[in-house]
C-alpha positions in Angstrom: 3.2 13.3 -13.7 2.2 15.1 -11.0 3.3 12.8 -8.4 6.6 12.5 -10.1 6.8 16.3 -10.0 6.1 16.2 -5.7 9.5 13.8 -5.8 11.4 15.9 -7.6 10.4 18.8 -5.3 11.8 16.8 -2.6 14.7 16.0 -4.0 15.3 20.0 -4.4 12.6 22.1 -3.1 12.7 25.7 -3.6 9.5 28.4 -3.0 9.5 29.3 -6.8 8.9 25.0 -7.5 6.2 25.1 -4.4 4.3 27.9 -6.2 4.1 26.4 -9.7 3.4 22.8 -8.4 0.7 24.5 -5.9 -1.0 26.7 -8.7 -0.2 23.0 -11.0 -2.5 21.3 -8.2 -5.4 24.5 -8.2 -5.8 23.5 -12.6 -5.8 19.8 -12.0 -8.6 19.6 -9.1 -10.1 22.8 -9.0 -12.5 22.3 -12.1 -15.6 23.3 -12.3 -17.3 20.5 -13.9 -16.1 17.0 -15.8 -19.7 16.3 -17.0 -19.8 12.8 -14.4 -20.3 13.6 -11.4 -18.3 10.5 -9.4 -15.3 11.8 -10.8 -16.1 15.5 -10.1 -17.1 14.6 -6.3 -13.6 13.2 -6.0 -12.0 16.2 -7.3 -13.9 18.3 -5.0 -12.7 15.9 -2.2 -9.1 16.4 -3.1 -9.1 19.8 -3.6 -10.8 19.9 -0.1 -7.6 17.9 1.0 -5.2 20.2 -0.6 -3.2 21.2 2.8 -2.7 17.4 3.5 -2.0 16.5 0.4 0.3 19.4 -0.5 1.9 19.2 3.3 5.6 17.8 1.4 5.9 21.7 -0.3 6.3 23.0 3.5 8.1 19.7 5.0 10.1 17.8 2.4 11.5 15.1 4.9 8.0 14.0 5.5 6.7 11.2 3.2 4.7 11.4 0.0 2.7 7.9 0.5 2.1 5.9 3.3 3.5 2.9 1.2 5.6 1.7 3.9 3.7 1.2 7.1 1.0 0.0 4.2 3.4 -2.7 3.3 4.3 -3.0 6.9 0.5 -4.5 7.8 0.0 -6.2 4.4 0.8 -9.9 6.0 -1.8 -9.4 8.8 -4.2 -8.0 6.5 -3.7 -11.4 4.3 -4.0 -13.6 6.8 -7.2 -11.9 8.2 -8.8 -12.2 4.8 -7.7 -15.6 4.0 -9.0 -17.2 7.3 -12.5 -14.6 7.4 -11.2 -13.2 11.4 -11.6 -14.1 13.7 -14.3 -16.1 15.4 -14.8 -15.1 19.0 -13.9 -11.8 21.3 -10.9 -13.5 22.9 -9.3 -14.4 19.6 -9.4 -10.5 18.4 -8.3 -9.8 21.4 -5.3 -12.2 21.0 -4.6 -10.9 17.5 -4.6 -7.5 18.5 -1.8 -8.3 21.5 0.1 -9.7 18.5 0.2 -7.5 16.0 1.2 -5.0 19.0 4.8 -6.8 19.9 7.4 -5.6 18.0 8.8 -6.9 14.6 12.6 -8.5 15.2 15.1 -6.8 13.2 
């Protein structure tokens, strides 16, 4: 819900909707304690990250998720998994030059 709410923001940001969703952001992550404390070391993490995450209230052209350059490296990352790397310095190195050349359009 949250998430959906930083999209709509983008869609028409305004400084009122940047203060609700920032003080919306300070109840979600800034709690003091969930009783387990993986979760409540995550939540400390985000709220550490709260600039960062929270960047789209000051620059709405920017991004929300990295989804695209994610999905842009997903057939190297497959490939690397499926065949375990590679197997000697020169063959990284090769991989790396690769991966380096631009995509046709």
């Amino acid at each position: 819900m949250f998430y959906r709410a930083l999209k709509d923001y983008k869609l028409a940001p305004s400084v009122k909707q940047a203060q609700l969703l920032r003080a919306r952001f300070d109840r979600i992550f800034k709690r003091a304690s969930t009783g387990y404390a993986t979760l409540d070391r995550l939540l400390r993490r985000l709220f550490r990250n709260k600039d960062g995450l929270l960047r789209v209230l000051e620059r709405p052209e920017i991004p929300i998720n990295t989804n695209t350059s994610e999905t842009t490296s997903a057939p190297s990352s497959r490939k690397r998994k499926i065949s375990g790397g590679t197997v000697s310095d020169k063959g990284r190195d090769a991989r790396d030059i690769m991966l380096g050349l631009p995509k046709p359009a």
